[in-house]
C-alpha positions as CSV (number, residue, x, y, z in Angstrom):
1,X,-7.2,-2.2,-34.1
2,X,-9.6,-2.2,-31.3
3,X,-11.5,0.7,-31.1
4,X,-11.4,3.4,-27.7
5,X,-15.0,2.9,-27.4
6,X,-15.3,-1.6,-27.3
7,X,-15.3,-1.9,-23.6
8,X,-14.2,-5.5,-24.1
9,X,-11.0,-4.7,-25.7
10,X,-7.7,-5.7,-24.1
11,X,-6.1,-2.1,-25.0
12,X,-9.0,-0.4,-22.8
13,X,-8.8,-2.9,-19.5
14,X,-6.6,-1.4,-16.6
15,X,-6.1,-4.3,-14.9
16,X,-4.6,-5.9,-18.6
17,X,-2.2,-2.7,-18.3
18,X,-1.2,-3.1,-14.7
19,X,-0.7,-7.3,-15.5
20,X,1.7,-6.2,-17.9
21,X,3.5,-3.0,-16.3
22,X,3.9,-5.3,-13.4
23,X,5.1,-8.3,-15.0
24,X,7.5,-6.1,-17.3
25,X,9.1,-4.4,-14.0
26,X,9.4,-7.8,-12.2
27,X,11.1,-9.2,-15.6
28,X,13.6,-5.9,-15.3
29,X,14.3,-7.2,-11.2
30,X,15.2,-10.7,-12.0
31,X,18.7,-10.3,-13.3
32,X,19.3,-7.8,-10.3
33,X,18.0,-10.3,-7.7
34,X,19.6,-13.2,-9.3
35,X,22.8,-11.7,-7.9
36,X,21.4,-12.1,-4.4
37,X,19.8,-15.5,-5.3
38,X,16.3,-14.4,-4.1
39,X,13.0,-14.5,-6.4
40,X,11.2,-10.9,-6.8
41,X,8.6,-12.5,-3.8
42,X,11.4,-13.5,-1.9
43,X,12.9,-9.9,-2.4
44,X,9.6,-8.7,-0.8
45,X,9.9,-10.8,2.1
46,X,13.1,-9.9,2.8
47,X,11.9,-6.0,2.5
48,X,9.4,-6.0,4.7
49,X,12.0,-7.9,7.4
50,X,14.6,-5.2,6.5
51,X,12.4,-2.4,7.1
52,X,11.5,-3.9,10.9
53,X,15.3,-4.8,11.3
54,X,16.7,-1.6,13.3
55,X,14.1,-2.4,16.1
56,X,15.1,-5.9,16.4
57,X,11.3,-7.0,15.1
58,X,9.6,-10.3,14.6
59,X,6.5,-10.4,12.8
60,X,4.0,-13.3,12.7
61,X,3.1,-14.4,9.6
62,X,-0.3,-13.5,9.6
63,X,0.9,-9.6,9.5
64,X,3.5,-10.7,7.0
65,X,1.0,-11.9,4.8
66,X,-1.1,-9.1,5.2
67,X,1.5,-6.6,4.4
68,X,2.0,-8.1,1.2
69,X,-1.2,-9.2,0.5
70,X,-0.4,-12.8,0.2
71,X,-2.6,-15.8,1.4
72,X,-0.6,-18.6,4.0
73,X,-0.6,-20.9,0.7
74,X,1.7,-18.5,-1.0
75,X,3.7,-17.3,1.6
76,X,4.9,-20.6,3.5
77,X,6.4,-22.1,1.0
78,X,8.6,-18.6,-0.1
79,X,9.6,-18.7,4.5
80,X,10.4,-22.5,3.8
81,X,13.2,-21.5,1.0
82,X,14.0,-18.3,2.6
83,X,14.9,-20.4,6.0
84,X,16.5,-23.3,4.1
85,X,19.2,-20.5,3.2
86,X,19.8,-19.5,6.5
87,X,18.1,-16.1,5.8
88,X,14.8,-16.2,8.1
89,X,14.0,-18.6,11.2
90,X,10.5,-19.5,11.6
91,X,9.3,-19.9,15.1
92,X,6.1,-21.4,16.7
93,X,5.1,-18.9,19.9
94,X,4.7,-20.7,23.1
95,X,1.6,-19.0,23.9
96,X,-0.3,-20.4,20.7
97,X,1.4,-23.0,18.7
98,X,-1.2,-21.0,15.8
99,X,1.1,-18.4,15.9
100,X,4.0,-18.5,13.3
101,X,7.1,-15.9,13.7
102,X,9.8,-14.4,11.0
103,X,12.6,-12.8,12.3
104,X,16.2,-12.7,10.1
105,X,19.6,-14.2,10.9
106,X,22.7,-12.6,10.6
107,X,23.1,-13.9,6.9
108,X,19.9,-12.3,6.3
109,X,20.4,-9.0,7.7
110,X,24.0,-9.0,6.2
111,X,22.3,-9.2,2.4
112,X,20.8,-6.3,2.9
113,X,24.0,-4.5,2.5
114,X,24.1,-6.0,-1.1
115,X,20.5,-5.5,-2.2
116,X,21.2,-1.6,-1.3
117,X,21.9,-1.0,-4.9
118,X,18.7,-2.8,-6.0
119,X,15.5,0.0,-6.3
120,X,18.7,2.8,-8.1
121,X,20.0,0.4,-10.3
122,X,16.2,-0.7,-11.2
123,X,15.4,3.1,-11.6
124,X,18.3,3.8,-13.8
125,X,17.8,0.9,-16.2
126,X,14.2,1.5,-16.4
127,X,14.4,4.7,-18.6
128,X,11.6,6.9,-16.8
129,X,11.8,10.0,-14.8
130,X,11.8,9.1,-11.3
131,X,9.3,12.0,-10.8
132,X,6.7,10.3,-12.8
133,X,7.5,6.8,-11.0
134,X,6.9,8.9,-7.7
135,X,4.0,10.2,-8.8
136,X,2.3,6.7,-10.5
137,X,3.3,4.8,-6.9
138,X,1.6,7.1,-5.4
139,X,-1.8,7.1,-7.8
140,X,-1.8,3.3,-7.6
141,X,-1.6,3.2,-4.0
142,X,-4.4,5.2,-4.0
143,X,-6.3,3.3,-6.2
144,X,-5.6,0.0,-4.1
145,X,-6.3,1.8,-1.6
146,X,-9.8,2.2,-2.9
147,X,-10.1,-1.2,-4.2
148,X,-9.8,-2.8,-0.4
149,X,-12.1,-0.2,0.9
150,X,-14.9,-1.4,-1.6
151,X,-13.9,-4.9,-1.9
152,X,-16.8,-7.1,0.4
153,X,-16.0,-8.8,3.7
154,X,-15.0,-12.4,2.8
């Protein structure tokens, strides 16, 4: 049993706890997503796109990618599937052909009627007070939150 005080334990690393925690909660999404046939970072795409949705938005996917902290290399590839389904269009701006767009189609506005259910049924299955889930998004957001502030200039 590793000991509280062997800074090299796996037991005492946080970011061995969040790895797990998050890989654990992404495990408990993937039968709820499989319903809507989208993978838990296609789920975050489509999020993101929901929350802009009322106001008719487009977002380049530069912001995209900085809203979910993913690199170009990651992301393309999920718009790729996410447009083969007929959920997303990609667009090139006239301005600057550098300049990617996302905006949803119908299909993909209309799944967000389905995926309603998603973050309560998630909740419910999980077992934990929803108080203390509150409380531990907000800690961790703080504690990214931190981690970017500190982290050097690339």
């Amino acid at each position: 049993m590793a000991g509280t005080d062997n800074p090299l334990a796996l037991d005492n690393q946080v970011c061995f706890a969040l790895y797990a925690a998050n890989r654990a909660v992404t495990a408990r999404y993937r039968p709820l997503l499989a319903e809507l046939n989208l993978t838990y970072p296609q789920y975050l795409v489509m999020l993101v796109l929901w929350e802009g949705e009322d106001a008719g938005d487009v977002i380049r996917v530069s912001d995209l990618g900085h809203r979910l902290r993913l690199d170009s290399g990651t992301l393309t590839p999920l718009l790729k599937r996410l447009a083969e389904r007929g959920l997303i269009e990609r667009r090139r701006s006239e301005q600057d052909e550098r300049v990617v767009t996302v905006s949803l189609t119908d299909q993909g506005r209309s799944l967000k009627a389905q995926a309603r259910s998603v973050p309560e049924r998630l909740l419910c299955g999980l077992g934990v007070d929803e108080g203390r889930l509150m409380a531990l998004r907000k800690e961790l957001r703080a504690v990214l939150k931190s981690l970017e502030a500190s982290a050097p200039n690339d």
